[in-house]
C-alpha positions in Angstrom: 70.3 109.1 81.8 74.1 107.9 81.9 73.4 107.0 85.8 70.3 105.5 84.7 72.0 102.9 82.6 74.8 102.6 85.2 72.2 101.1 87.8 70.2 99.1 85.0 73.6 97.0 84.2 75.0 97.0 87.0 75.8 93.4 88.3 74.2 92.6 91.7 76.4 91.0 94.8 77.3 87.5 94.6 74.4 84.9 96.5 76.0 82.9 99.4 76.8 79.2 98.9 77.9 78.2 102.3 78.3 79.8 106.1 81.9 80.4 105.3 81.4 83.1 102.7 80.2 85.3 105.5 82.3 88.5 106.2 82.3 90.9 109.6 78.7 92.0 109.9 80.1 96.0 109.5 81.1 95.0 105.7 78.0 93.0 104.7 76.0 96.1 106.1 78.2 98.7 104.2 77.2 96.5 100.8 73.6 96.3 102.2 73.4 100.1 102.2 75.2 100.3 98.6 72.4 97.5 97.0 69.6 99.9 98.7 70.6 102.8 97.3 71.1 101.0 93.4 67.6 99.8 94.1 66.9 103.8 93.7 65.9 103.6 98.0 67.4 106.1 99.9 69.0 105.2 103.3 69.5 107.0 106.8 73.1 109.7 106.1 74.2 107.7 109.5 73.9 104.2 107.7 77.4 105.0 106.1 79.6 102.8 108.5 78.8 101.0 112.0 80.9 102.2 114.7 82.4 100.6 118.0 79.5 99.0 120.0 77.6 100.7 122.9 76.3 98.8 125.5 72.4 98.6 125.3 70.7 97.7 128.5 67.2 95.6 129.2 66.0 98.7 130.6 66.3 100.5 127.3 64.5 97.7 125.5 61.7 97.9 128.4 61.5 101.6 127.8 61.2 101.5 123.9 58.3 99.2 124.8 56.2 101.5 127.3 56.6 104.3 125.0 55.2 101.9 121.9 52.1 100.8 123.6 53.6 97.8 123.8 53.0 95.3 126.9 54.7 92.0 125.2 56.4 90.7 122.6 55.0 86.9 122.2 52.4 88.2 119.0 55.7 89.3 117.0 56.1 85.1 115.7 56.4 85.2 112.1 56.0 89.1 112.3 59.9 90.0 112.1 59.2 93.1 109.5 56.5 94.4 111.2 57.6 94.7 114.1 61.4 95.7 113.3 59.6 98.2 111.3 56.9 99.8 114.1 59.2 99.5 116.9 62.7 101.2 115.0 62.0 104.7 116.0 60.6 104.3 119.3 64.4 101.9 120.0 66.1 105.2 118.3 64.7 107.7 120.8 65.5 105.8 123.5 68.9 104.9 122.6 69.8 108.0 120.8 71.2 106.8 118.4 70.4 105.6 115.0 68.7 102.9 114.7 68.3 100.7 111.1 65.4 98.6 109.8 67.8 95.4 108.1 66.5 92.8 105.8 68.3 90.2 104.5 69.2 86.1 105.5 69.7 84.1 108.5 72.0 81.2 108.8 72.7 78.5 111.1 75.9 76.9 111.0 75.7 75.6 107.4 72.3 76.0 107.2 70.6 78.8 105.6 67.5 79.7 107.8 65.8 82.7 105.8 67.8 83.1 102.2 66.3 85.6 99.7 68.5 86.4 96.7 69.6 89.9 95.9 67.1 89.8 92.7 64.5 88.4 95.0 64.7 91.5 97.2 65.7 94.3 94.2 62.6 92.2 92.3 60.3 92.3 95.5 61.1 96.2 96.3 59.8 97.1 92.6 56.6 95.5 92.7 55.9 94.9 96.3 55.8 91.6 98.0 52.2 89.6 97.2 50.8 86.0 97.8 51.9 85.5 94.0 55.1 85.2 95.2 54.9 82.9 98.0 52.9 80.7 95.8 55.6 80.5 93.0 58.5 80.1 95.1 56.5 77.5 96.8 56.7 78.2 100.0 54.0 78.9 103.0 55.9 81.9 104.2 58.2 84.9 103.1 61.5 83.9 102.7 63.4 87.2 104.5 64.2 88.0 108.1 64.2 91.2 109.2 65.8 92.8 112.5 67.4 95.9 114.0 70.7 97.3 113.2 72.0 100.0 116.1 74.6 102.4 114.6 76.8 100.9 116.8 76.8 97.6 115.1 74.3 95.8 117.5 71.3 93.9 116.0 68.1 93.8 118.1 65.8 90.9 116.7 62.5 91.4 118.0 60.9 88.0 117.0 62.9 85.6 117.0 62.5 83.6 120.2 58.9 84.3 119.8 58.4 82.2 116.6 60.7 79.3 118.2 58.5 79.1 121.2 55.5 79.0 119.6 56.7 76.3 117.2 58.5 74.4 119.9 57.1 75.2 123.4 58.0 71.6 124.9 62.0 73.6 124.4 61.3 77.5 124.0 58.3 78.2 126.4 60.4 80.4 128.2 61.9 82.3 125.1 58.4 83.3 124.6 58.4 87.2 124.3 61.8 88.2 125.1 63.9 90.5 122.3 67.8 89.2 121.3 70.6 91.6 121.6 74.0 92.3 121.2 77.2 92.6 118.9 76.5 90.7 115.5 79.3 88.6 116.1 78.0 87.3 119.1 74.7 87.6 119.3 73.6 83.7 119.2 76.5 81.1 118.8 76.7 79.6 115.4 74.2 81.7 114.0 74.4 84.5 111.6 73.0 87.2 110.0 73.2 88.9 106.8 72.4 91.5 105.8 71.5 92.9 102.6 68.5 95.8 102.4 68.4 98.8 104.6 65.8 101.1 106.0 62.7 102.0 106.5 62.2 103.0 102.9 62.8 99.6 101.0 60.8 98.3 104.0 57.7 100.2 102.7 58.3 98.9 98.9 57.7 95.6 100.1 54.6 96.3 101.2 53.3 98.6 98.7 50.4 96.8 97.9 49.3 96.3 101.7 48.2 92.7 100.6 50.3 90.8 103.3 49.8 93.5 105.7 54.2 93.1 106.5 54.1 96.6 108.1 52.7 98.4 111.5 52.0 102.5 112.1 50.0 101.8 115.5 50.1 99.1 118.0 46.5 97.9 116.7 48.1 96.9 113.5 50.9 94.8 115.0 47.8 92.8 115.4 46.4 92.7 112.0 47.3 90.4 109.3 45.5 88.1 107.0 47.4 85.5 108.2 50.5 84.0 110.1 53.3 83.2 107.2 55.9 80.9 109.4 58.1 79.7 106.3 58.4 76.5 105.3 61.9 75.4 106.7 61.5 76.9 110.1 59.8 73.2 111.0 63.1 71.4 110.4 65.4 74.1 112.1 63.9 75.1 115.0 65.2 71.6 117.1 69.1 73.0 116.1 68.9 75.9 118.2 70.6 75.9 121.9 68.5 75.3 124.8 68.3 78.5 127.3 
């Protein structure tokens, strides 16, 4: 009861104001893991701390795919959870090595890209996300971003270049369908993530009422959704990002 009260009271993390509150990626993701587990979620034992980072390889991304069922990655625009989500375990066997479902905010420059609040994600994770709440925040799309945390404090964003190309395929054509990899720090210039929700767990609480279909079990259901939910802003940050 005392730890009860404890959690109820308990003041949640600050919301960012600027780019230049961000911190190394390892700290954000050791208070991602704390929030989860106040949110009553529990998280992977190896989610404690992010070690030094191992070099992951295309061939490791290519053989995660094969063993999916998976023969491309261009349908995963404006499908980040989902596919984080399907795809995490078959990355971890590959890699050996743990491998984290991460939800939280992505920034460019100034510019914040995807920013959900902590009370928007502790508030979404109790009652699952629903159309409600796109409509009252209103927006077109879920504001979240979802990726991969490796143990050893790579992210792997599945979608990412998939949703620019399709929105701008005059500049991103040839972005279509490939994954993003690497050291947080360095992983696109100027950009960064942040992240605040961990594992496959709080994953499922968002989509405990199935209604926006945010999560896949099979590779037919990477597929399936009532709709595509690009949000709002991506339209006026998608020209900001470097050519490749």
């Amino acid at each position: 009861m005392i730890r009860f009260f404890k959690r109820l009271w308990r003041r949640l993390p600050s919301n960012l104001s600027s780019a230049s509150d961000f911190t190394n990626y390892s700290a954000n993701f050791g208070q991602a893991i704390a929030f989860t587990r106040e949110c009553g979620f529990a998280t992977c034992a190896g989610a404690s701390a992010l070690s030094a980072p191992h070099e992951i390889h295309a061939d490791n991304i290519r053989n995660a795919l094969r063993a999916a069922g998976i023969k491309g990655l261009s349908r995963s625009a404006f499908q980040c959870l989902k596919w984080s989500y399907y795809l995490a375990p078959y990355l971890e066997s590959e890699l050996q090595r743990p491998v984290h479902v991460t939800i939280g905010q992505l920034w460019s420059d100034s510019q914040p890209l995807f920013n959900p609040t902590w009370k928007n994600l502790k508030d979404w994770s109790a009652s699952g996300l629903t159309f409600r709440h796109i409509r009252d925040e209103g927006r077109r799309g879920v504001n979240l971003h979802a990726w991969l945390t490796v143990d050893s404090s790579e992210i792997i964003d599945i979608s990412l270049f998939s949703s620019l190309a399709s929105i701008l395929p005059s500049i991103f054509s040839e972005c279509n369908g490939r994954v993003i990899w690497g050291p947080a720090a360095d992983i696109l210039s100027s950009y960064q993530y942040l992240p605040m929700a961990v594992g496959r767990p709080f994953a499922e609480a968002l989509d405990s009422g199935r209604e926006l279909a945010l999560l896949a079990r099979s590779p037919s259901e990477l597929y399936t959704y009532p709709l595509a939910l690009p949000e709002s802003q991506i339209w006026a940050w998608g020209t900001s990002f470097p050519r490749t």
